[in-house]
C-alpha positions, 0 to 999 in steps of 0.5 A: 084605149079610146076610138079616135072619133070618141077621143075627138068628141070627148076632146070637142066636149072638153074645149065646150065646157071650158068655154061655157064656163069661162063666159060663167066666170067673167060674167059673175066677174062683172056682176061682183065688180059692178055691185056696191057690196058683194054679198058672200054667195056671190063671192063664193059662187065667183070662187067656185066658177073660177076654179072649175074654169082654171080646172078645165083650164088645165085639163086642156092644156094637158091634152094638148087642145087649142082653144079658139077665141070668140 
C-alpha cells in the first residue's frame, strides 16, 4: 500500500504527463491539418500521441483525478 504523500506525487506526476502530452497531440493536430500533404510519419506520430493521450486519459479518470484547464 502507497503512503499518502507517494500516492499524491504519483497522482501529481499523472495529471502532468497527461498535460504534456495533450499539448503533444494538438500541436502535432495542427501541424497535420496545416500541412498540403501529410507524409506518413506525421500521420502515424499523430496516431501514436493520440493514443498515449487517451490512454493517460483514462488512467486519470480511473483515479478519480481533476484535470485543471489552462
Amino acid at each position: 500500500m502507497l503512503s499518502k504523500r507517494k500516492r499524491q506525487r504519483e497522482e501529481a506526476q499523472l495529471l502532468q504527463d497527461t498535460l504534456q502530452m495533450q499539448n503533444e497531440w494538438t500541436r502535432l493536430m495542427k501541424i497535420m491539418d496545416q500541412s498540403i500533404e501529410p507524409s506518413e510519419s506525421g500521420r502515424f506520430e499523430l496516431m501514436v500521441a493520440e493514443a498515449k493521450y487517451f490512454y493517460l486519459l483514462k488512467e486519470v479518470r480511473h483515479y478519480h483525478l481533476n484535470m485543471k484547464v489552462k
